[in-house]
N, C-alpha and C positions, 0 to 999 in steps of 0.2 A: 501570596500568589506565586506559586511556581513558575520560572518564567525557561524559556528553549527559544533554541533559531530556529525558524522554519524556512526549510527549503523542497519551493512545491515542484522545481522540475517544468519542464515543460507542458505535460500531458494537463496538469492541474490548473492549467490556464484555458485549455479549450477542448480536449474530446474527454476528458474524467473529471470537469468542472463540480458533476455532481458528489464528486469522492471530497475535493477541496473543501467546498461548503459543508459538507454532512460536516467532516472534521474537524473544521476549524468551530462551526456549532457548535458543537459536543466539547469541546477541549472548555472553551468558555463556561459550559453547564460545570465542567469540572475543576472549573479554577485551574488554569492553565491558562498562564498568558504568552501566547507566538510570535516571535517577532521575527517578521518575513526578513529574509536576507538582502540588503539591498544591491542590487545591483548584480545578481545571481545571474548566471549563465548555462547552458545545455552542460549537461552533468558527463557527457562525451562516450555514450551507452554505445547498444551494439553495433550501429551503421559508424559512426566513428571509428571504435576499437579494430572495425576491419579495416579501414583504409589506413589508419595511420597511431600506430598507439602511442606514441606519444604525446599528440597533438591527443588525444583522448585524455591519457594521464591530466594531463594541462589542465582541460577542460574541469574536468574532475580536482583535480589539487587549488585551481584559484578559490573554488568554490567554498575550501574547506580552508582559503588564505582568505575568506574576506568575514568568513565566520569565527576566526582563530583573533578577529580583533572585538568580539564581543566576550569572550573567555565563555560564553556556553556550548554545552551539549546542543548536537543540530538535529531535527526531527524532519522523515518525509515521508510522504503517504505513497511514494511511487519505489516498487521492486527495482527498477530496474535502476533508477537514483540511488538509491538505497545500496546495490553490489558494487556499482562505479565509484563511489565514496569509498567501500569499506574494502574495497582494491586497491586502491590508491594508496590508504592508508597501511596495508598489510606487506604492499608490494612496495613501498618506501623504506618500510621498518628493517626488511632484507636487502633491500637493494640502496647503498647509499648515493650510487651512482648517478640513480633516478632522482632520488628524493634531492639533491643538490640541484640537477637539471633542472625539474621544474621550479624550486626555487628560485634558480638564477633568473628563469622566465618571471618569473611572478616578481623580483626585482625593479624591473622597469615602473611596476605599479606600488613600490613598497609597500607590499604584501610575501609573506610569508606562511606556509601552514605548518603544521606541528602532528608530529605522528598520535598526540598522545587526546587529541579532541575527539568525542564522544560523539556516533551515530548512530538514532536509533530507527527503524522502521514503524510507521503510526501504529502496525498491531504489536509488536515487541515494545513498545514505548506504553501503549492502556496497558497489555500484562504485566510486564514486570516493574514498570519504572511509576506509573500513576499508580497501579495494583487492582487487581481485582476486588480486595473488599471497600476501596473506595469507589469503583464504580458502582457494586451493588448496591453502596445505602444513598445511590444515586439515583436506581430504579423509582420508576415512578410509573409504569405500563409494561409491567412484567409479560414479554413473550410466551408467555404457556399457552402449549396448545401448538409451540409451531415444533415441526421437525425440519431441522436449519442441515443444508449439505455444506460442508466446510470447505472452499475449495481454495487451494494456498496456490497455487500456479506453480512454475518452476525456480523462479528467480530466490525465494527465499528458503529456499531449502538448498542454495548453492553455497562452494565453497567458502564462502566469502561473507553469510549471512552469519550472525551470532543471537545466541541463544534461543534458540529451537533445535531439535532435533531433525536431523536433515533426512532419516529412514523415517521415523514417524513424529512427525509434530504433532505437537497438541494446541499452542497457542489458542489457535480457533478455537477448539475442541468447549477449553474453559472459561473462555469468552459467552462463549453460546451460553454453558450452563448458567452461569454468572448472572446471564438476562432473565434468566426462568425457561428458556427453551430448548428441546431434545439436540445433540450434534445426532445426525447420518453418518454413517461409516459406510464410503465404495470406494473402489478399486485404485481412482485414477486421481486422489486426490491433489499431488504434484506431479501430473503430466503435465507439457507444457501445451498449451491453449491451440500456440501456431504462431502468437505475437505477430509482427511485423510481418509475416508472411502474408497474413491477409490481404497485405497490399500489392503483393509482388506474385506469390505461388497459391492463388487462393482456395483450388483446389485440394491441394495436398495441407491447408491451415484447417480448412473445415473437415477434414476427415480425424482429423485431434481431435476440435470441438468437439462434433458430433460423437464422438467417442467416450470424450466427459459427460455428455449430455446423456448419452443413453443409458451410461453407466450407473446415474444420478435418479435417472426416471425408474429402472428397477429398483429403486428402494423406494422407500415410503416419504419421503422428501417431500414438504411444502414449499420449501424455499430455500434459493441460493447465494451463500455467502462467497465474499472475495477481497482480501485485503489489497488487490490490481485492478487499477483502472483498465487498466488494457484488457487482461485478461475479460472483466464484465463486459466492454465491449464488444469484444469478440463471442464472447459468450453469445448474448444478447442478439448478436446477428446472425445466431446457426441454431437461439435457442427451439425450443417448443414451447407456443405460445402459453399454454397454461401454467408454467413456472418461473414465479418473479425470479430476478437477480440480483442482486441489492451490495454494496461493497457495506464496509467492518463499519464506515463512519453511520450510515443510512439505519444500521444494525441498532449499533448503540444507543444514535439517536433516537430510533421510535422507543425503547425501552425507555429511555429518559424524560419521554415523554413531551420530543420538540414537536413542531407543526410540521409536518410531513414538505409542505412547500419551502419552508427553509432548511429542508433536506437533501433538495431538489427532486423528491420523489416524481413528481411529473415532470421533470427537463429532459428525462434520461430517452436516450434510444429508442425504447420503448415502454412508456408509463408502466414502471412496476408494482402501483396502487393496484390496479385491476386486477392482479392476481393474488392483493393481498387477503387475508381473513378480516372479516370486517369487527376482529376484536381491538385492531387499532385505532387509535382516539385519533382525530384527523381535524380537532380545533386547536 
């Protein structure tokens, strides 16, 4: 059994619960054992990075100092986790200056992190690292029939993300195929959502959304994928109601054929069963 740290981030604990579960499900179906990191803290993302980036960096480098005493690769299902780590790590390799600082801070705790440990994102970890043709001879409720809109958000097509193509990814793309089911191709597929905004400028968050959304409803699209919890939420509160949203774990999962309730398919936002086709197996 292949084993990784997991590190779920804050969001994986309470508004994208259902991404956590789907994930961690599926990893199991896949022989893939996670071992949650203990004693993990706020990965020191965007509301951080503005007030104080060092105290960000911190945030971000203890995380990757309490992982760096397991000697594994660290795995998260959250984008924005996901660029704070893999900044840290970029922004230490150039900068020795930093990478000593937060050290010396992480000192007090004898902890130390190492430029050279492995972070991957849940959907760059099933593509490339578990692989695509191990997920398929894992298939067991082949998606056909669905036309799946692939939607990556912005976070991982930034500077900072590795391996995807940041002008056009495919990640998703062969993912989708992979299940038995068509990707959509539209316009906005890494526009950013609004994120955080929703809380603050909600206005001007939903005029993104709804930007995605429309753009998504012009094609022939049954259903919407997203490797961001946030992003789905956000989604999901500016959706149209007749198209589910469903994040990369909830995806895989129904192809493998879990119980949709330990996918959390009904926890979510709003129950994205109802829009499903009823070729999903729901025992």
């Amino acid at each position: 059994m292949m084993k990784y740290i997991y590190y779920p981030g804050c969001s994986q604990k309470s508004s994208a619960i259902s991404y956590e579960r789907s994930f961690l499900a599926v990893c199991k179906v896949l022989g893939i054992e996670l071992i949650e990191l203990e004693d993990w803290n706020c990965c020191g993302t965007t509301i951080a990075i503005s007030v104080n980036k060092m105290v960000s960096s911190f945030l971000a480098a203890r995380n990757l100092g309490l992982a760096n005493q397991y000697k594994l690769p660290v795995v998260t299902p959250c984008p924005s986790c996901y660029v704070s780590l893999r900044r840290i790590l970029k922004e230490s390799k150039e900068n020795k200056t930093q990478f000593d600082r937060v050290n010396e801070l992480m000192a007090e705790e004898n902890l130390a992190f190492s430029t050279d440990t492995e972070v991957y994102h849940s959907l760059e970890f099933l593509v490339s690292v578990v692989g695509l043709d191990t997920i398929a001879n894992k298939v067991r409720n082949p998606l056909s029939g669905y036309r799946i809109a692939p939607y990556y958000g912005c976070q991982l097509v930034s500077p900072y993300a590795n391996g995807n193509k940041s002008e056009d990814p495919q990640h998703l793309e062969k993912l989708i195929k992979v299940l038995g089911a068509l990707p959509v191709n539209f316009p906005f597929r890494t526009l950013c959502c609004g994120g955080s905004l929703m809380f603050t400028l909600k206005v001007q968050a939903r005029k993104l959304s709804s930007m995605i959304l429309d753009s998504i409803q012009r094609t022939n699209a049954n259903l919407i994928v997203t490797p961001c919890g946030l992003c789905q939420l956000n989604l999901e509160m500016a959706r149209n109601r007749s198209l589910p949203i469903i994040n990369i774990g909830q995806m895989v999962g129904l192809a493998l054929g879990l119980d949709p309730g330990k996918l959390y398919m009904n926890k979510m936002k709003i129950p994205a069963m109802q829009g499903i086709p009823l070729n999903i197996n729901e025992n």
